[in-house]
N, C-alpha and C positions, 0 to 999 in steps of 0.2 A: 466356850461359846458353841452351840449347836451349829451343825455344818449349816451355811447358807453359801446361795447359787445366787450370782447376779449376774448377768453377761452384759456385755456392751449394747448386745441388739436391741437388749428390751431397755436401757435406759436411753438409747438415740432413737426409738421408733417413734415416729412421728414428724424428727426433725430435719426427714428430706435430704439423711446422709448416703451417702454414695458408699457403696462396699468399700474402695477403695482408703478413703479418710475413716469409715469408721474402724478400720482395719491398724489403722495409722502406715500405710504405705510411703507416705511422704517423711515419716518421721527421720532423721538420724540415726538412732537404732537399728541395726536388721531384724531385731527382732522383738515384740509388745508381746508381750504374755500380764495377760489382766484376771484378776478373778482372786478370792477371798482363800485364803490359806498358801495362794503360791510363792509365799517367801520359801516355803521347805522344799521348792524344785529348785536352786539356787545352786546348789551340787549337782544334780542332773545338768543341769543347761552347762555347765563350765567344764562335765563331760565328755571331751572329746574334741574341744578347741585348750586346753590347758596341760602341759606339763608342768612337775613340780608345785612348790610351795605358793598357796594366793595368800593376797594382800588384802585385807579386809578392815577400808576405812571407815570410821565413827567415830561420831563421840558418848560421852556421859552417860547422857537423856537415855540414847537408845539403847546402852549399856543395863541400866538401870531398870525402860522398860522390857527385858528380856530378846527383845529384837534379834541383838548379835550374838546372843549364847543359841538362838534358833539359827540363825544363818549359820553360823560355826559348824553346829551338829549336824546341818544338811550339807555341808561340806566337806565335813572330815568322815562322814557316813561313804562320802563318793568317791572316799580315799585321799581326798587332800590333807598335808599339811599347814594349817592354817597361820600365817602372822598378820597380831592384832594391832592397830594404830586406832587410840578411840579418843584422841584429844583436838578433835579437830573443832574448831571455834569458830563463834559467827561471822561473815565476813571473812572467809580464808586469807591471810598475808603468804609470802614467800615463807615466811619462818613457818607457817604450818606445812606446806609443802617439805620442805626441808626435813622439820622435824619428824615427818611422814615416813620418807627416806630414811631416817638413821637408822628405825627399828629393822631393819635389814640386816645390819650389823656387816655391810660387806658381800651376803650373802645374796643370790639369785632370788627370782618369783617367775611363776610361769603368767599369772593374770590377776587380776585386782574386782574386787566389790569394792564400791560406797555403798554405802547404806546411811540413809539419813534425810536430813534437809539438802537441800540446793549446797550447804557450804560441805558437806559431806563429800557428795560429787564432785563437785569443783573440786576438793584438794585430791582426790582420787583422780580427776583428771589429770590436773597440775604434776599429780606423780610421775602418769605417763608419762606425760614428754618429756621430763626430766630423766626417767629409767631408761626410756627407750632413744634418748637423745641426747644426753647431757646437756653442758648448757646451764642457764638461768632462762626464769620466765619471762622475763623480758627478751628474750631472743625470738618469743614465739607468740609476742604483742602484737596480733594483726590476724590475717588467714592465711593458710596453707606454708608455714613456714616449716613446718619440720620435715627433715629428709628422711627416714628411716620409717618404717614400721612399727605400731605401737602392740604394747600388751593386751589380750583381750580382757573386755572390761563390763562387767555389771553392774547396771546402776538401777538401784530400790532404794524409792524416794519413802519418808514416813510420813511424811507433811504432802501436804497440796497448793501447790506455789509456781516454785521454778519453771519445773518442766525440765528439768538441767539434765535429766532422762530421755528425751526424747531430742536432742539437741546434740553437734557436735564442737561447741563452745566450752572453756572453763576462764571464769573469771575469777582472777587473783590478784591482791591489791600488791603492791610493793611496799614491804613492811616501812620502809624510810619516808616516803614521799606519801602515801596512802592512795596512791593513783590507781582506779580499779585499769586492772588489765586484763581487756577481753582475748584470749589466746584461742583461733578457731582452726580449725583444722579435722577437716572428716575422717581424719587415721585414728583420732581420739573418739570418736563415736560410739556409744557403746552396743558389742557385741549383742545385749541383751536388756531389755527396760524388763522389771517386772514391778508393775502395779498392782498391790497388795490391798485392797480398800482396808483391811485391819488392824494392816500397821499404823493408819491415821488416828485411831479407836485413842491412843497412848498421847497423843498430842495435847499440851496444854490448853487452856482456854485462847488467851491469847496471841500462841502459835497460831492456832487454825485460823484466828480472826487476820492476822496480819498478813499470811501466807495466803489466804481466800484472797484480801483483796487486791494482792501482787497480781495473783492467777488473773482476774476481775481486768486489771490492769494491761494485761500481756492481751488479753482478747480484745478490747478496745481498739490498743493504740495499733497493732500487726494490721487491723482492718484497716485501717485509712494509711498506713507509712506510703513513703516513696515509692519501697519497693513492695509493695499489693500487687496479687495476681491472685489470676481465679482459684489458684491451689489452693493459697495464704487465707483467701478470705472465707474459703470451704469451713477451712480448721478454725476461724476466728467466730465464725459462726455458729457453729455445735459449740463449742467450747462455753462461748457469753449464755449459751441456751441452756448449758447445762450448770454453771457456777451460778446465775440470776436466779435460778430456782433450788439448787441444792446448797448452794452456801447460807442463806437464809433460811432453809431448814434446818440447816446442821447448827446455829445460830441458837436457833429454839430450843432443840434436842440432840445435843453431842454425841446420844449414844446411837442415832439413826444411823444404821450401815450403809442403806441404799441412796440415803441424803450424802453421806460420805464418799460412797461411790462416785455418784455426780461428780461431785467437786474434786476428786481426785482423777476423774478420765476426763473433765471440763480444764482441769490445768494443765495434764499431759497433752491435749489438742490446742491449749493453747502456747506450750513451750513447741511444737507443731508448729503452730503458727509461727513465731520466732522464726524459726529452722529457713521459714521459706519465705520469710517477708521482713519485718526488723521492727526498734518499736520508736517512740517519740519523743516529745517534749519533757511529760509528765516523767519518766526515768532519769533523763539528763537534769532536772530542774530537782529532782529526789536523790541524786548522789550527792552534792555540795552538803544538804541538809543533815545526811548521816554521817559525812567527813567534818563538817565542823561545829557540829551541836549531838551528835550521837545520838539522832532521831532515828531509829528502827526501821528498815527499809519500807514495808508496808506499808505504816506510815508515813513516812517519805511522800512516796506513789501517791498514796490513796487521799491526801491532804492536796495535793496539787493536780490530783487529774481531773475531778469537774470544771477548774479555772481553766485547763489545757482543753478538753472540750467545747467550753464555749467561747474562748477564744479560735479555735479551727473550725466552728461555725460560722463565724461568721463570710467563710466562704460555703456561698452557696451545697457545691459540689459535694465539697467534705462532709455537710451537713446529712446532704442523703444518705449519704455514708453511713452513718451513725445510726439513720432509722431503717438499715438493713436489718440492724439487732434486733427490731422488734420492739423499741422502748420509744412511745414519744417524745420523749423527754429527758433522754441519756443522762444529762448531768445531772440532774434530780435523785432521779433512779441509785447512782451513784454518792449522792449525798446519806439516802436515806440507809443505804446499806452501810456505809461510815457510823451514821448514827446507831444502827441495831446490832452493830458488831461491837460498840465501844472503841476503833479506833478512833485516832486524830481528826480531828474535824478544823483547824487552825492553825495557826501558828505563833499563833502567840505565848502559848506556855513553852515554849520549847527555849526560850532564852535569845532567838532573832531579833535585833534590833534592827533599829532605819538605818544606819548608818553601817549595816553590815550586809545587805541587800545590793549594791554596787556589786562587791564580791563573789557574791552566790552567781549571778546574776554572769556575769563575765566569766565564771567557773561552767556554768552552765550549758552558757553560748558554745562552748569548747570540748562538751562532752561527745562522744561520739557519735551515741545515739539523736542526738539536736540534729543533725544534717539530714536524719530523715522524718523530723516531722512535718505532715501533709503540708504546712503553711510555712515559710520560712522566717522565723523571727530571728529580731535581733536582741543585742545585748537589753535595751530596752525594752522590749516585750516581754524580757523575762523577769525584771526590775519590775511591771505591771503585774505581773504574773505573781508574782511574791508577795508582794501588797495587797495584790486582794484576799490571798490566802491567810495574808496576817488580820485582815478584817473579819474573815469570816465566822 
C-alpha cells in the first residue's frame, strides 16, 4: 500500500472538538498514537518502560492476516524477546486467560501487547492481573481491586468496536457460569493505544459490520447513562459524528482508508466515552441474547438499541439528549444502518421464544450495565423490550 497520511485534525475539523478530546486526553491510555503504519512503532513505544521477555496476545485471524509476525518483528528489532499466545477466542472465558499464562511456562515477562479485537485485549488484560496479582478473575470483578502494580501494556485494536484500548476495564466471562465479569482497575490501563486505521484493511465483512455497530452503540448509550458529564458527552459526540458517516462509507467501500479511519478513531472516542460515563439498556438486554442463543454481540446491541431509544424517549429530557447527535430521528437512523450493514434486524431467527423472554428479561434487569440506563426500568420493560424486537 503507498504511504498515506491521515491525522485526526483533519478527520474532526469541523466537529467543534476541543484539542483536549481530539487528543484523547481523557482516555485510560497515557498514551494514543494514531496514524497509518504505526503498528511497526510497537517496539519503540515498549522501549524503555520494559525489561525482559513480552507477551504478545492474539489470535488466528491476526496470525493469518500478517499483523503479529509485524508486531513481532518491531519488537524483537527493539531487542525484545518475544512469547506468542494467539488462541484467544471470542468472548474471552477465564480458560483463555489461563490458557494465556501457561505459555510462560514458569518463566517471567517484563510487559504484554493485545493486538486484536476487544477479546484480544481483554485476555491481555485479564493476564495482567493475574501475573501481576495472582488470584482468579473473579477476585477483581468490580473496580480497583488489585493491590500491586501491573505489567505495562499495549493495546492495537484490528477491528473498530470496543474501544477496550482506550479503557481501563477487561471483561471476562467465567468459564462455568458464563457470567461476563467486568474487572476495572486503572493499574491495568494501557501504557500505550496505537491506532492502526490498516490493520482494519484485514477485517472480515462481517467483523467490520458487527463491531461498527457495537462502536454506534457505545456512542449513543455513554451520552444519555447516569453517569454523563460534559467530558463523556464530548467523546460520545465526535465519536457518533464520526461512525454515522464513516461506518456507512466503509459499508459501501471496504477498501476506503479514510472511511476506515473514521470508524476506527469514532470507536476509540467512543470506548472514551465508556472510560468516563457507562452504557445502558441496550448492552444489559444484549448479553442474555449471546449467553443463551449465541447471538453475536453486535447483534445483540444493534437489534435492541432503537427499541431502547424509544423507549428512553419517551422522557422528554433524554429525548433531547439524543438530538444532540445531530439525527432527528435516532432510532430510524439506527435502523437503517442495521439494514445497510446486513446485521440483525429482529429477533425472531435467532430461536427466542415467548415463553423464554421472562428469562432474558429478569437476566437483564440484573446486568450491571441496566442501573445506568437514563430511565429506570423494570423486569417488565424489559419483557416489552423483547417483544418488540421479536416483532420487528
Amino acid at each position: 500500500m503507498p504511504e498515506t497520511t491521515i491525522e485526526l485534525e483533519d478527520l474532526t475539523r469541523g466537529l467543534g472538538v476541543s484539542d483536549e478530546v481530539r487528543s484523547f486526553a481523557h482516555a485510560a491510555a497515557n498514551e494514543v498514537v494514531f496514524g497509518v503504519g504505526t503498528l511497526g512503532t510497537v517496539g519503540e513505544k515498549l522501549r524503555g518502560l520494559v525489561d525482559g521477555r513480552v507477551l504478545l496476545v492474539t489470535d488466528q485471524g491476526i496470525v493469518s492476516a500478517g499483523h503479529a509476525q509485524r508486531a513481532r518483528e518491531s519488537l524483537e528489532e527493539a531487542g525484545f524477546e518475544v512469547v506468542v499466545f494467539d488462541e484467544v477466542h471470542e468472548n474471552p472465558t477465564t480458560e483463555d486467560v489461563e490458557r494465556c499464562l501457561a505459555v510462560l511456562d514458569g518463566g517471567t515477562i517484563g510487559g504484554i501487547v493485545g493486538l486484536g479485537g476487544g477479546s484480544s485485549m481483554d485476555t491481555a488484560k485479564g493476564a495482567n492481573f493475574i501475573y501481576s496479582n495472582g488470584g482468579e478473575m473473579k477476585d477483581y470483578w468490580g473496580v480497583g481491586k488489585a493491590t500491586k502494580e501491573m505489567l505495562p501494556l499495549v493495546a492495537i485494536p484490528t477491528t473498530a468496536g470496543t474501544g477496550s484500548e482506550c479503557q481501563s476495564f477487561a471483561l471476562i466471562a467465567d468459564r462455568k457460569t458464563h457470567q461476563k465479569m467486568a474487572c476495572g482497575d486503572k493499574k491495568v490501563s494501557p501504557a500505550v493505544a496505537i491506532l492502526d486505521p490498516e490493520l482494519t484493511l484485514t477485517q472480515p465483512a462481517s467483523v467490520t459490520a458487527h463491531t461498527g455497530i457495537d462502536a454506534i452503540a457505545h456512542a449513543v448509550e455513554t451520552l444519555v447513562s447516569k453517569k454523563r458529564n460534559a467530558v463523556s458527552a464530548e467523546y460520545s459526540k465526535v465519536a457518533f459524528a464520526l461512525l454515522n458517516e464513516g461506518f456507512e462509507a466503509v459499508i459501501a467501500d471496504p477498501g476506503d482508508l479514510e472511511a476506515r479511519a473514521r470508524v476506527q478513531a469514532g470507536a476509540a472516542y467512543a470506548g472514551t466515552a465508556i472510560e468516563n460515563s457507562m452504557l445502558g439498556a441496550a448492552h444489559s438486554a444484549a448479553n442474555p441474547l449471546t449467553a443463551h442463543f449465541d447471538v453475536i454481540h453486535g447483534d445483540a446491541v444493534g437489534v435492541m438499541l432503537p427499541h431502547v431509544i424509544r423507549l428512553n424517549s419517551q422522557n422528554a429530557e433524554i429525548g433531547d439528549m439524543y438530538l444532540e447527535l445531530g439525527v432527528p430521528h435516532l432510532d430510524e437512523r439506527v435502523e437503517e444502518l442495521l439494514e445497510r450493514s446486513g446485521t440483525l434486524r429482529a429477533l425472531g431467527g435467532t430461536g427466542l421464544k415467548e415463553d423464554k423472554i421472562p428469562v432474558l428479561a429478569a437476566e437483564a434487569s440484573g446486568q450491571w450495565t441496566a442501573q445506568f440506563n437514563p430511565v429506570d426500568l423494570t423486569v417488565d420493560d424489559f419483557e416489552g423490550l423483547y417483544r418488540r424486537a421479536m416483532e420487528s
